[in-house]
Structures are given as C-alpha cells and as structure tokens.
N, C-alpha and C positions, 0 to 999 in steps of 0.2 A: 543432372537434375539437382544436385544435392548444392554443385557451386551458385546457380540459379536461385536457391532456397537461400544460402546464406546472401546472395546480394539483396534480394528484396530485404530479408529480414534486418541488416544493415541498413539501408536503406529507410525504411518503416521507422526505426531507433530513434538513426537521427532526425526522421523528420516529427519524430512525436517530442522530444527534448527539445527541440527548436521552437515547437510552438509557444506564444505568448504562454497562452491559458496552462501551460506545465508550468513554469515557473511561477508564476500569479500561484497555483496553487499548493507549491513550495513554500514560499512566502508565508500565503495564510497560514498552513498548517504549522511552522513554524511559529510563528505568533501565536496561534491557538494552542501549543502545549507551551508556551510561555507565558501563558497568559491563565493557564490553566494553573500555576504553582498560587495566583492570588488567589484564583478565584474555591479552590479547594478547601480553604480557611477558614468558608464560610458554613462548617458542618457543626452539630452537636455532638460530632461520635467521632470516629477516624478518619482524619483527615488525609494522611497517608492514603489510606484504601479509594477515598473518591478520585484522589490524584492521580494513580494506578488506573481506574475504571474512563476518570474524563481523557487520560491518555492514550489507552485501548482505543475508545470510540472515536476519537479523533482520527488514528492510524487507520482504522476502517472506514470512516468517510470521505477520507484521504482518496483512498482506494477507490473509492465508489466513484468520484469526482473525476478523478485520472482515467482511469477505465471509460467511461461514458464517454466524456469529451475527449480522450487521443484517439480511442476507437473510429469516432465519426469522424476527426481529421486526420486518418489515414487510410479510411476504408470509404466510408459514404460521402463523402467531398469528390475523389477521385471519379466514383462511379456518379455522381450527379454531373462533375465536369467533363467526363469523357475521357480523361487521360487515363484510365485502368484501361481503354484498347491499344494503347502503346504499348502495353506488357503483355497482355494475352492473345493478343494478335500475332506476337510471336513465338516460337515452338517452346512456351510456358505454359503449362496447364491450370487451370482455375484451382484446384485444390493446393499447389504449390505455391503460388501466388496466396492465397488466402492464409496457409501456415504459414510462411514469410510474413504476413505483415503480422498476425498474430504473436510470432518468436520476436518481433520488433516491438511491440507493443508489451510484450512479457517484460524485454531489456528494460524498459524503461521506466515502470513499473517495479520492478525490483532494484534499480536506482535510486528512484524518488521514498521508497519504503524503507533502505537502508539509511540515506541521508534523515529522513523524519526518524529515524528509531535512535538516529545518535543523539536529535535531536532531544528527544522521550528520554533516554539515558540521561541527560543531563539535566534535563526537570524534574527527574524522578530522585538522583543525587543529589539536588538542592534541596526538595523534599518542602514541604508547606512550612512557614514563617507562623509557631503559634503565639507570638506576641510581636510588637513593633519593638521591644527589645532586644531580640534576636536577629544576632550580625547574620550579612549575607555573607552566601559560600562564596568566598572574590575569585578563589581557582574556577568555579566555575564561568561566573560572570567573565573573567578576564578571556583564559583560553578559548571559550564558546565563543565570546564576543571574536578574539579576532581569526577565531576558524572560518568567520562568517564576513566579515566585514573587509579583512586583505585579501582575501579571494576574488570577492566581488569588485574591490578598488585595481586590482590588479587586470582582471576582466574588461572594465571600466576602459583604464588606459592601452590594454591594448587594444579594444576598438576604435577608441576613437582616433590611437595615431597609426596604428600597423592593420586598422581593416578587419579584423579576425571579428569570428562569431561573438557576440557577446552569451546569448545561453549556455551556447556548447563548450567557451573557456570558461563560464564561471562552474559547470557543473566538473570540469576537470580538475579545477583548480581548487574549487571545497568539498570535495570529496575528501581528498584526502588531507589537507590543511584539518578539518572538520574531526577524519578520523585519530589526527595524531595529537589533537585538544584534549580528546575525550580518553587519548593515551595518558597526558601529561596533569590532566586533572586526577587519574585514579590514584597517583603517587601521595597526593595532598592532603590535608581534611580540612573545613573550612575555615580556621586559622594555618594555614599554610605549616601544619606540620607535616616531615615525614611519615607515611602509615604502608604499611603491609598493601598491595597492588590492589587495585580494585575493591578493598574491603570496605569501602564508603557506599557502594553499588548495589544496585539490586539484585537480587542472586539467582540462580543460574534460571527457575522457574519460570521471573518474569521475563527472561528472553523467551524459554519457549512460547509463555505466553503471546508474545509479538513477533514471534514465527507461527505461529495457531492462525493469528489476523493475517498473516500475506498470505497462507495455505485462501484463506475468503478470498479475500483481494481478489487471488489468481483465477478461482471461480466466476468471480464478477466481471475479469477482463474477457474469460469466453462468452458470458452473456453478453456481452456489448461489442464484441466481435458480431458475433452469429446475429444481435439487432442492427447492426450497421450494416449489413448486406441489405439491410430490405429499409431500413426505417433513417430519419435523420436526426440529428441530435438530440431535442427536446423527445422524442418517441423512446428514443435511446436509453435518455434518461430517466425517463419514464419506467421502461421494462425494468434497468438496473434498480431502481427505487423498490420497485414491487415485487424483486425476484430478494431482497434484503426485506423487508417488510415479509413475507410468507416465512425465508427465514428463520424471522427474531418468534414470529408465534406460532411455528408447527407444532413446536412442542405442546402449548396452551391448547391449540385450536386442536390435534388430533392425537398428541402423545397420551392424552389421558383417559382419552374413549377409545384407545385402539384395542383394549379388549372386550370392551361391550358391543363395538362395529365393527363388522370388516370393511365397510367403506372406510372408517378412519382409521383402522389399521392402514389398508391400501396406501389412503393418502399418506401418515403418518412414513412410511416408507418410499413414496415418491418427490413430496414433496422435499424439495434442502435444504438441512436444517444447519443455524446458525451453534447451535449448543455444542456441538463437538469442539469448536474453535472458539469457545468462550469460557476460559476456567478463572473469570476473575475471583469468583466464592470459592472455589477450592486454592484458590493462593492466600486465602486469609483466613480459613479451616485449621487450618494448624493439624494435620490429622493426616497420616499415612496414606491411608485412601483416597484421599484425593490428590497426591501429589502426580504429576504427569511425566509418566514413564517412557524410556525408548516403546517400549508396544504400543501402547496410544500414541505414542509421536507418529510411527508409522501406519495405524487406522486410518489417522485424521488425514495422513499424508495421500492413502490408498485413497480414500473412501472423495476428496480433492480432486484428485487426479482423474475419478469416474468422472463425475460432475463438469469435470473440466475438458476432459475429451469428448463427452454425449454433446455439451454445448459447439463445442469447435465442427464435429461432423454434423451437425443440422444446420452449424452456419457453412459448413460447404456444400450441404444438398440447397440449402436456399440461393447460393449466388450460383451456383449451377445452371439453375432456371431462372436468374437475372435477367434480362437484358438489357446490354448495358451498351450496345450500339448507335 
C-alpha cells in the first residue's frame, strides 16, 4: 500500500509542476515581490515594514492560487475525465489515492513556496530605494538575475535540441542556481564589500514569519483538495477565497463577542483563524513578547496540522460517495 501511496503521490508532483498555470504563477509572484521593492516607497511611515507585510501577502496568495488551480488539475480534471478508474479500479483504495495526490500536491507547493521565499529574501535584502540617489544593491541584481535567467536559458536549450521537459528542467535547474545566489549575495553589501555571512538579511524572525504563511498555505491545499472532489475550479476557488476571507475576520467578527456569546465564542473556536500565522506587528514591536518562540512555532504547527487533517478526511469521505464511473 505504502509503495502505491508513493507512486501516485510522485506522480500527482510531477503532474502539478508540469502544469502551465504553476509556472505562470511562479512567474507572477516573482514579479510581484519585485515589484513590491518600488512599490513600498510610496509610504509616509516605514517603508521597510510595508515591504515586509506586501511580501507576506503575496507569499499567501501565492498559496492560495497554487492550491486551487493544481488541486483541480490533478484531482477534479481526472474524475471529470474518467481517467481516476484507471487507478481505483485497481486493488488501490480511494483514501490512498486521495492522500497520494494530496502528498503531490504538498511537494509541490512546498517547492514553489521555497523558490518565492528566496525570492522574498532578496527583495527584502535590497530593502526600499528612499531616494533616486540611492545605488542599487548590484549583488543582489546580479546573482538573482542570473539564478533566474541561466536556469531558464539552459532549460530553454535543452528542450528545444534534447527534447526534455522544459517546467520540470527549469524548476531543477533554479532551484538550486536560485539557492546558491542568495548564498553568494549574503557574503556582500551593496557596494560589493566583504561583510560577516548573512548580516545584510532579515533575521531569524522573518523566516519564521514565512514558515507561519506555508503552515496556511498547507491548510489551504487540504481545502482545495477535499473542494476538488466534488467541485471544479472556479467552485474551487471559490471555497479557498472564502475559507481565507473567514480567516482574515474571525477574530473581528467573533474573537471579540466570544465572551458576551456563546455562539461566537463557539464560532470564534471553529471557525480558522488567520492570526496565529500572521505576526507581521509583532515583528515591528520591538518587545519580548511578541517575539515568536519554538512553543508558538509548534502551536501554530499543531493547531495547522488539525485543520489540515479535518479537511483531508472530509475530502475522503466526500470522494468515497463520488461516482466517478
């Protein structure tokens, strides 16, 4: 059963990395926290902290976008085509099948969130331009540039004379180009002096912070799991919109009458709340208490993992009672 699990789940990976719409939306988000370093400039207060907050939310709608659309091209494409009784017609059972393409769908997803976070590391290390007389950082420009561009030229060339995938060489071949950029930048500062490793970099906080956002992410890909059994893309994306939207205002809408009601306590405890995985104010606090500790790393981790497994077993009781015949 278990080899079973890993082929589909293999399987699922590669066919979510292969699809157009995962790189398209590589691409964008790429562009969007690069595009996010001008657009941050445009503040009266810290420009820093918006660049911080427009890169968080970009990494989370990243998620949102990847989640929705691979889900429905590897779960509800299948079951509307007919080709998911090629696998369960065989002595594979429908909950192993469904955690297979879900563990595929994780892979890929924690791919595209690593690659966008080296990306975020390096918009965050150029940091906002508060005058037009302030040189760029060229370590960054340089190395990002050709983390991203020889990868892809390389990718480029081998499909079109040796035949190879072009998604699945370029996402091979910048990954790690990509990760050894953002190696060779930390050495630098933005006149190319020597400096102490990583001391130009965000510190240790704001990684958790964008380990906080794929802890969501991950929630959001069993949502669009368990809505891909039964619904198809724009439904899909639908439910993921509205299960982020409830969210961003549980707090507003029931954390603050949960002692006046027990209905919005109830809700206030059912509903999923975004704020555990959201400490951009306490990263700009400056204050003890708010800094985020191994115990809250692991809360946020546990409290993820509920949310994350409720959704995955209701999308197997729902494709249970599929039929998909």
């Amino acid at each position: 059963m278990f080899t079973r699990f890993l082929s589909i789940a293999r399987v699922s990976f590669l066919e979510t990395v292969r699809q157009p719409i995962y790189g398209v939306l590589l691409i964008c988000t790429a562009l969007m926290l690069i595009f996010n370093v001008s657009l941050a400039a445009f503040t009266m207060s810290d420009d820093n902290k918006l660049l911080l907050e427009l890169g968080l939310s970009t990494l989370l709608l990243s998620g949102l976008f990847l989640a929705s659309f691979s889900a429905t091209g590897v779960l509800s494409r299948e079951i509307e085509n007919k080709t998911v009784l090629t696998v369960v017609s065989k002595p594979v059972g429908r909950p192993v099948f469904l955690l297979g393409k879900f563990a595929g769908l994780l892979g890929a997803i924690l791919l595209a969130h690593y690659l966008n976070t080296l990306v975020f590391l390096l918009a965050q290390r150029h940091g906002v331009m508060q005058t037009t007389a302030q040189p760029w950082d060229m370590p960054v420009l340089l190395f990002g540039g050709l983390g991203v561009i020889v990868p892809l030229a390389l990718a480029g060339f081998a499909n079109y004379f040796y035949g190879k995938d072009f998604p699945l060489s370029a996402l091979v071949l910048t990954t790690p180009a990509l990760t050894c950029s953002l190696v060779l930048v930390a050495f630098f500062d933005e006149k190319w002096n020597a400096i102490p490793f990583a001391s130009n970099f965000p510190g240790g906080q704001v990684m958790i912070a964008t380990l906080l956002v794929l802890l969501f992410n991950l929630m959001l890909a069993a949502v669009a799991t368990a809505a891909s059994t039964r619904f198809g893309q724009l439904m899909t994306l639908t439910i993921c919109v509205l299960f982020v939207c409830m969210a961003v205002i549980a707090d507003y809408a029931f954390g603050q009458y949960a002692e006046k009601s027990q209905l919005a306590a109830w809700l206030y405890h059912v509903v999923p709340n975004l704020s555990p995985f959201w400490v951009i104010d306490g990263l700009f606090a400056e204050k003890a208490e708010t800094t985020v500790t191994g115990g809250y790393l692991l809360y946020a981790f546990a409290y993820s993992s509920l949310i994350t497994a409720a959704f995955v077993s209701l999308g197997i009781a729902m494709f249970n009672r599929r039929e998909v015949g």
